[in-house]
C-alpha positions, 0 to 999 in steps of 0.5 A: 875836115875842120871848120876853120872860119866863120864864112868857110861854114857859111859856104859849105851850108851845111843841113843845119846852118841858121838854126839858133840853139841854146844850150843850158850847161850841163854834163855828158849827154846834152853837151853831145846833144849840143855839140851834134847840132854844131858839127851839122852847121847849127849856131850853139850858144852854151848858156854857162854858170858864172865862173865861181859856181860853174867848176862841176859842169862846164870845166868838165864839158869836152864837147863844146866844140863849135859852140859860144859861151855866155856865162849868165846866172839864172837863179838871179831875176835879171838872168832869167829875164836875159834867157827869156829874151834869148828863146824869143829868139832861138829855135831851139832850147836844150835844157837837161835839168831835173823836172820842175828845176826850170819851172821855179826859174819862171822858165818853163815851156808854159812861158817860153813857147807863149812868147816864142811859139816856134821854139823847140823846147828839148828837155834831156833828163834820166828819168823824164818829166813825169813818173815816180822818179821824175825828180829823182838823180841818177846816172847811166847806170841807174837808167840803163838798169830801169830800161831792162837793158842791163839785165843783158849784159854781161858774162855767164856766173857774172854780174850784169855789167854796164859798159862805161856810160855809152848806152843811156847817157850818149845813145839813149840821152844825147842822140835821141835828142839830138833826132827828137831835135831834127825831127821837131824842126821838120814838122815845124817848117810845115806846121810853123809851131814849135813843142816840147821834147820829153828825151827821157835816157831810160825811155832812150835807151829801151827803144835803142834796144827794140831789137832785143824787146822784139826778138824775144820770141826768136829763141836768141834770149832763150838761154840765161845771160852770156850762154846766147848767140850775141851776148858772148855765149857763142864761140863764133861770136866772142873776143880772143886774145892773141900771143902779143897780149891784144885781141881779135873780135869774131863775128862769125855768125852765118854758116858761110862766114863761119866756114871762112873763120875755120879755114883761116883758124887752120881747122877741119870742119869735118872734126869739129862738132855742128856750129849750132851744137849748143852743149859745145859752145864752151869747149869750142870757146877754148880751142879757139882761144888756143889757137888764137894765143898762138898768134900775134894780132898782127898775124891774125889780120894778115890772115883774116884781112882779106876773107869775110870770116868777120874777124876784126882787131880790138884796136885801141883810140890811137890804133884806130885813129892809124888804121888804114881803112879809117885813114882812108875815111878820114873817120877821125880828125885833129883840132888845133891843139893836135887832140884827135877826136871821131868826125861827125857822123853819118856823112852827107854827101852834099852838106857834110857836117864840118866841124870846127877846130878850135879849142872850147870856149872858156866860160862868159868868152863870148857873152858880149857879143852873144847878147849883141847879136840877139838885139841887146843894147851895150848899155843893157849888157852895162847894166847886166855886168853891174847886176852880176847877172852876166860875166865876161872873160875879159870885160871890154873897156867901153863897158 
């Protein structure tokens, strides 16, 4: 399930084979945005600092696979004027910089999209390009705070709590752009235009959310935090830990699902109060979790595996990736150095991303002939080296 040649990938065409994207190194949502692109078949050049200035972005970057490294440093007049060439010839540019940051590089939208008016210019920011915190740094956290979303999270009598940084830098942030990026090269192949992308992760994240914002109404949110039917208020709808110390996920929420759920706890119905009777969530909440202790979670899974209780193992990453339904999928899949990682997502049934199994790209590995394939000439890319606009890994021995 890995693309191990370049022709393999040219013959599976894949939905994005021949999209040229540039990808300006930065950390955690873009590089996924970037990434996203190559597994479905796009050609992505990450655009890294040189080597001594680039340690913060790029030797953090785990989702480079698929992608080529050209090492070339912006701040210098040359490098700019290399990036200029490079998007006259891209169809895609993903630049995660502050607002204003890429501006005073002389390589704002205003610039590039006269030269090359079909690029898609995806700008990926926390806080987007205009408001009173355009130019202001943050992280997940802060984005996931000003969506109105982690005010929703977390256990009653606790603070709001944010779960890693999955909601607003990768969902809200490296996705959406990601499907901002699809959608402008769809319109583009009618219109024949390119246009900026505002991907801002607090706006992101807020309409990942839409089902929150637009239930309201329902009663589902009616209660504080943690006391709701899908924030960990309902017994139904709760993780418990098993006699092994692991832990079974119930989502038992329809009335039929829940009967099923009873049955396998080896409860009476007719003893236990209306599952919608609110005012015994909690005491609900302890005699599940008592009857769960009283079990292995391998135990559990025998009993519930084969009911739609929507009673599921809390597995950890190498449990996951050994489960016999994701094993059936293939959900997961391993490179060359033997790292395990998700298979891209969804599956196509006719061009199925195939993403590659190499090890990332060191910085300035591929910059050579990068260049060279977007029409520069080796004396020009001489005269960059000489210039120290560009850097190679192992400088070739005819420049």
């Amino acid at each position: 399930m890995c693309r191990r040649s370049t022709a393999v990938a040219e013959a599976v065409a894949m939905a994005l084979s021949g999209v040229r994207v540039l990808e300006l190194a930065g950390l955690a949502p873009a590089p996924l945005c970037g990434m996203i692109l190559a597994d479905f078949g796009a050609q992505v050049v990450r655009v890294d600092r040189l080597s001594r200035s680039a340690t913060a972005f790029t030797h953090g970057d785990v989702q480079a696979r698929g992608k080529r490294s050209l090492a070339l440093d912006l701040k210098r007049p040359q490098g700019a004027a290399v990036l200029r060439r490079l998007c006259g010839r891209a169809d895609v540019l993903i630049e995660p910089f502050r607002h204003g940051v890429m501006e005073k590089l002389g390589l704002g939208p205003e610039v590039l999209l006269q030269e090359n008016p079909r690029l898609i210019y995806a700008r990926l920011t926390g806080f987007g390009q205009t408001g009173k915190y355009a130019k202001s740094a943050g992280h997940d956290i802060n984005y996931l705070a000003l969506s109105g979303v982690l005010s929703k999270l977390g256990r009653k009598n606790e603070n709001p709590y944010a779960p890693v940084n999955l909601l607003a830098d990768f969902a809200g942030g490296g996705v959406m752009c990601a499907l901002g990026i699809v959608i402008a090269l769809l319109e583009r192949a009618r219109s024949g235009r390119g246009q900026v992308i505002d991907a801002s992760m607090v706006e992101g994240v807020a309409y990942l959310s839409s089902f929150l914002w637009k239930s309201q109404n329902l009663g589902l949110w009616s209660q504080p935090r943690g006391e709701n039917l899908l924030d960990s208020g309902a017994p139904f709808y709760e993780i418990y830990k098993t006699s092994d110390g692991k832990f079974m996920a119930v989502g038992a929420i329809e009335p039929k699902f829940y009967d099923q759920l009873i049955k396998g706890l080896g409860l009476n119905s007719d003893e236990l109060p209306h599952q919608m009777s609110f005012s015994s969530w909690p005491e609900m909440k302890k005699k599940f979790a008592s009857v769960f202790a009283q079990k292995t979670q391998a135990e559990w899974c025998s009993i519930f595996d084969s009911t739609d209780a929507c009673v599921t193992p809390v597995l950890s990453f190498s449990d996951a990736a050994l489960h016999q339904h994701n094993k059936e999928r293939s959900s997961f899949i391993k490179n060359d150095q033997g790292e395990i990682s998700p298979r891209p997502a969804p599956v196509l049934s006719r061009t199925p991303a195939v993403p590659s199994c190499k090890r990332d790209p060191f910085i300035g590995e591929h910059t050579e002939e990068i260049l060279l394939e977007y029409g520069f000439t080796k004396q020009e890319i001489a005269k960059l080296y000489s210039d120290k606009a560009i850097e190679f890994k192992n400088l070739k021995a005819n420049l």
